[in-house]
C-alpha positions as CSV (number, residue, x, y, z in Angstrom):
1,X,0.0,0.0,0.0
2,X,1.6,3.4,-0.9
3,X,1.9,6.0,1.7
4,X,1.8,9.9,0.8
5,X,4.0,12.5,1.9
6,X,1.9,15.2,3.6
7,X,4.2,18.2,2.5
8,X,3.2,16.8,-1.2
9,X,-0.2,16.1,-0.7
10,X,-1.1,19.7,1.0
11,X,1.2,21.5,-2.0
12,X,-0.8,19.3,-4.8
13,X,-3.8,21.5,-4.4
14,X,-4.5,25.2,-3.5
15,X,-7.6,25.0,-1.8
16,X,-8.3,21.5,0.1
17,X,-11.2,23.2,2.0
18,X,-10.9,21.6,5.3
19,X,-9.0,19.0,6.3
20,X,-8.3,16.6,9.1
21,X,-5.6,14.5,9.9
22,X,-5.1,11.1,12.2
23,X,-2.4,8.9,13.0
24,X,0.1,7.5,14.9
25,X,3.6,8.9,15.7
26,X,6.4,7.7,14.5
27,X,7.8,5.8,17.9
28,X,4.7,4.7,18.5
29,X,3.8,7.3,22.0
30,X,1.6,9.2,20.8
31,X,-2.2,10.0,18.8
32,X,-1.6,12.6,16.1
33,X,-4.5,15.0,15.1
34,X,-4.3,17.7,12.8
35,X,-7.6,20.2,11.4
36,X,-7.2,23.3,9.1
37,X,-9.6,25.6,7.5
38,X,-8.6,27.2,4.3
39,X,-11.2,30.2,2.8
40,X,-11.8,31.9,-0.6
41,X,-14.4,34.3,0.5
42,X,-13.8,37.4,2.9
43,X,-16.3,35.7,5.2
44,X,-14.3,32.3,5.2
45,X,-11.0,34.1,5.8
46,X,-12.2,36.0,8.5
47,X,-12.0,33.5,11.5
48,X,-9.5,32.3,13.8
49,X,-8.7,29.0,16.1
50,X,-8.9,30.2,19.8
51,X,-8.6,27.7,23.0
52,X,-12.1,25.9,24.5
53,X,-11.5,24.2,27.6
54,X,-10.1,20.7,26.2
55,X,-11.1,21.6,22.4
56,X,-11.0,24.7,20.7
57,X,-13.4,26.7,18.2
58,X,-13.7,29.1,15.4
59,X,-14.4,33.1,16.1
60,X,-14.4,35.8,13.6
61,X,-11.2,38.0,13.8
62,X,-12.9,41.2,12.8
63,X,-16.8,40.8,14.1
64,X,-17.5,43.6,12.3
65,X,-17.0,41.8,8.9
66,X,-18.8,38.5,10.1
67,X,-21.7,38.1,7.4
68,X,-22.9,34.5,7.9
69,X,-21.6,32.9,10.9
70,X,-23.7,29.7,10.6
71,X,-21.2,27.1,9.0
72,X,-18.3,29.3,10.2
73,X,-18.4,29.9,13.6
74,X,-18.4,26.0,15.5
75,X,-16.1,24.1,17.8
76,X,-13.9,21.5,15.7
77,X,-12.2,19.8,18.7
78,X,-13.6,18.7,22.1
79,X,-12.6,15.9,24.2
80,X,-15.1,13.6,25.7
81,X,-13.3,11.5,28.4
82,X,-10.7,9.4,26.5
83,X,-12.3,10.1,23.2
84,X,-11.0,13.3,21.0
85,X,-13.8,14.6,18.3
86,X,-12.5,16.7,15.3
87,X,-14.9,17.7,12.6
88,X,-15.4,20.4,10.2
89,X,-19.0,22.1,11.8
90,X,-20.9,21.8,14.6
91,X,-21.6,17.6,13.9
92,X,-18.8,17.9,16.6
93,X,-21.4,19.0,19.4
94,X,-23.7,16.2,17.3
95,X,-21.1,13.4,18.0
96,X,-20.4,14.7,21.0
97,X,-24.0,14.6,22.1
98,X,-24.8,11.1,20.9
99,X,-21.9,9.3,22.3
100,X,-22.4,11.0,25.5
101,X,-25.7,9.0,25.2
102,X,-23.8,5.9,24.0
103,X,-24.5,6.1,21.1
104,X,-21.5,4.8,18.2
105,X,-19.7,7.5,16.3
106,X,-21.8,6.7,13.4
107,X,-24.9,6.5,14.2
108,X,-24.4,10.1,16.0
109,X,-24.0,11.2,12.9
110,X,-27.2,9.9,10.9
111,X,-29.4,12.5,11.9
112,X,-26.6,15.1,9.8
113,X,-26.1,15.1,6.5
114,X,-23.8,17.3,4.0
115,X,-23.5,21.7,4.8
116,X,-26.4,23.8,2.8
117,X,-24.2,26.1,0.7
118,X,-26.2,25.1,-2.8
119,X,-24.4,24.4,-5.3
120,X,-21.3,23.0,-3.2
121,X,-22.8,21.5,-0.8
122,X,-19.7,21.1,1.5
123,X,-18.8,17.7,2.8
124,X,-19.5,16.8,6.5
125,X,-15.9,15.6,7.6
126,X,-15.7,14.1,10.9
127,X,-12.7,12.2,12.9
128,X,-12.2,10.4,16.6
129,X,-9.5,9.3,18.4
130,X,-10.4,6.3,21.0
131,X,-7.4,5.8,23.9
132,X,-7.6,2.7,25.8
133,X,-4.9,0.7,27.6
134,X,-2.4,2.6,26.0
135,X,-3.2,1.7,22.5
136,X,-5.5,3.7,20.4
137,X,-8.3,3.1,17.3
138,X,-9.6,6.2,15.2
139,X,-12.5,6.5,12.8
140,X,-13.3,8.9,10.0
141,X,-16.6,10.0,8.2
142,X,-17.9,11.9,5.4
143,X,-21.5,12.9,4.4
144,X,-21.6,13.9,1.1
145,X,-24.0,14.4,-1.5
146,X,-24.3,11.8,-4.2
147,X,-22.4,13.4,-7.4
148,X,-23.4,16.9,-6.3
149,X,-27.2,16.4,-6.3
150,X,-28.0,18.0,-2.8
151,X,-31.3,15.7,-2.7
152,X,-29.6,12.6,-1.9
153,X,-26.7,12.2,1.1
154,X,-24.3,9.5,1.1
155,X,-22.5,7.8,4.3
156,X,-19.5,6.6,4.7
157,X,-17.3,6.0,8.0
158,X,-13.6,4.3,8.5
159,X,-12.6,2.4,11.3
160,X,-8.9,2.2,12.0
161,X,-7.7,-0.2,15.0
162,X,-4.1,-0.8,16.1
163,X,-2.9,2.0,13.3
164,X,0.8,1.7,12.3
165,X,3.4,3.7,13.9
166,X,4.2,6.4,11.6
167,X,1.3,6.0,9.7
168,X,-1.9,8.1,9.6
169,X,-5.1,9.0,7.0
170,X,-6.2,12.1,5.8
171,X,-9.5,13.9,4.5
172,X,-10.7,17.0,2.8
173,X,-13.6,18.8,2.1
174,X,-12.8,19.3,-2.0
175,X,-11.3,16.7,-4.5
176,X,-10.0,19.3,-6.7
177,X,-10.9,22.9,-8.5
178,X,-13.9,24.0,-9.1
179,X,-15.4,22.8,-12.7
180,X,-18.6,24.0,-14.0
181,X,-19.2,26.8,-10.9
182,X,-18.9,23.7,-7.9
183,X,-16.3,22.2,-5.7
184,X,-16.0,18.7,-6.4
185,X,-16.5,16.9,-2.8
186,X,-14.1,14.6,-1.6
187,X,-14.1,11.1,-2.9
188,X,-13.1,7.8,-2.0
189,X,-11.7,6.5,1.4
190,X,-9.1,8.9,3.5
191,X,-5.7,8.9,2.0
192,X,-2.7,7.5,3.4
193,X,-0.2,9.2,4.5
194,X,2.9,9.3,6.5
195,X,3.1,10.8,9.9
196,X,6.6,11.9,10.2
197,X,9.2,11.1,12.8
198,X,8.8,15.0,14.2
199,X,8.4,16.4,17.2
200,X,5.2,18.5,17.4
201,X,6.2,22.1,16.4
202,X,8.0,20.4,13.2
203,X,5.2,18.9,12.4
204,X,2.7,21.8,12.5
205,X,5.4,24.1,10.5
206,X,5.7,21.8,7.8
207,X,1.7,21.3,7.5
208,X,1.4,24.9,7.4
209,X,4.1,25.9,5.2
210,X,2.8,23.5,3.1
211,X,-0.7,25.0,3.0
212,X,-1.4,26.9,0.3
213,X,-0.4,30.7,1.0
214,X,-3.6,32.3,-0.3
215,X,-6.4,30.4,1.1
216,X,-5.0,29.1,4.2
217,X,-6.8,30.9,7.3
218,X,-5.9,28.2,10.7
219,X,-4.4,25.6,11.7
220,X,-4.7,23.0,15.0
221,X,-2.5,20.2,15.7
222,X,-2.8,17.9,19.1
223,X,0.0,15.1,20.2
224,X,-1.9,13.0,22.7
225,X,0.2,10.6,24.9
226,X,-1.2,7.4,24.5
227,X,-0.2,5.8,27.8
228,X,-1.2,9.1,30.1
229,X,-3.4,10.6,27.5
230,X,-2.0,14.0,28.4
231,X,-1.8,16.1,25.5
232,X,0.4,19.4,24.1
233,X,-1.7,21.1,21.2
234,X,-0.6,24.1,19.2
235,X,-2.5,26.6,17.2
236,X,-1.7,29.2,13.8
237,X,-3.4,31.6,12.4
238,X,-3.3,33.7,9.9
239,X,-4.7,36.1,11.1
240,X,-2.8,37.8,14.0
């Protein structure tokens, strides 16, 4: 199975949307997560990453140019006991919400489906980390409309257990450019990738220097300790 290089995979498109990031560190310590946003619009670009408790959430760096907060403004990390959610909209307080209630990852997420913003209708990406006796599983999901018809929603979640060191998967919001006045959503499973043998502020330099320089707008990145689950996070934005 091939493995992608991240620095090449972020620089082979300009504008990935969203994306999110899981793995497993290179020795083998640690849960790796990773979320950016990336904007074309003045409303898009106007947002930041700020701390929230144990997670963190968006907020518009100049209020006074906020337009349309609704898919905008959410939390895309919070931690619920040994479980990290990341997702690109509020589905995180969703998942969050339904697993609280024991309910399975994916069927907290059936009652969602993909964002409103006719004609792209933006992909629903979601990720969690699951710690437990020192080893760790992750899932990913995307809801996305079938072949840009916003009638229908497709389903689809990933279930990773005992991932490699070194090793992670990765999903966007976008395949690729816009053709015929959409963004084409996402398709297939999560890539692979490699997660490389860095430390973590390494790691979050080369992810956003590898971002594209125009569109990119925030960046998070969390090493979890997967014997303590005590964590170190950092935070960019482009906005400062």
């Amino acid at each position: 199975m091939d493995y992608i290089a991240l620095d090449k995979e972020l620089n082979s498109l300009a504008y990935h949307g969203r994306g999110i990031v899981i793995g497993k560190s290179a020795d083998g310590k640690k849960a790796v997560t990773a979320y950016f946003i990336m904007g074309r619009s003045e409303n898009s670009r106007n947002r930041v990453f700020i701390e929230d408790g144990e997670g963190i959430r968006t907020q518009a760096f100049d209020p006074s140019k906020m337009v349309d907060p609704h898919l905008i403004i959410y939390a895309p990390v919070r931690v619920l006991g040994n479980k990290t959610i990341v997702t690109n909209g509020d589905q995180t307080d969703t998942i969050y919400e339904g697993m609280d209630k024991q309910q399975t990852f994916e069927q907290s997420l059936r009652c969602r489906e993909f964002e409103d913003d006719d004609p792209n209708w933006t992909p629903r990406i979601s990720g969690i980390i699951h710690l437990e006796n020192g080893g760790m599983n992750y899932a990913m999901s995307i809801l996305k409309s079938a072949d840009g018809d916003g009638s229908s929603c497709r389903r689809y979640t990933y279930a990773y257990s005992n991932p490699m060191n070194g090793k992670g998967s990765f999903i966007h919001t976008y395949a690729r450019a816009e053709e015929n006045g959409r963004l084409p959503s996402f398709e297939g499973e999560p890539k692979n990738v490699i997660i490389p043998d860095m430390d973590i502020d390494s790691f979050t330099d080369m992810l956003w220097t590898n971002l594209n320089a125009d569109n990119k707008v925030s960046l998070f990145v969390r090493y979890i300790d997967l014997e303590t689950g005590k964590y170190e996070s950092r935070i960019v934005n482009k906005n400062v």
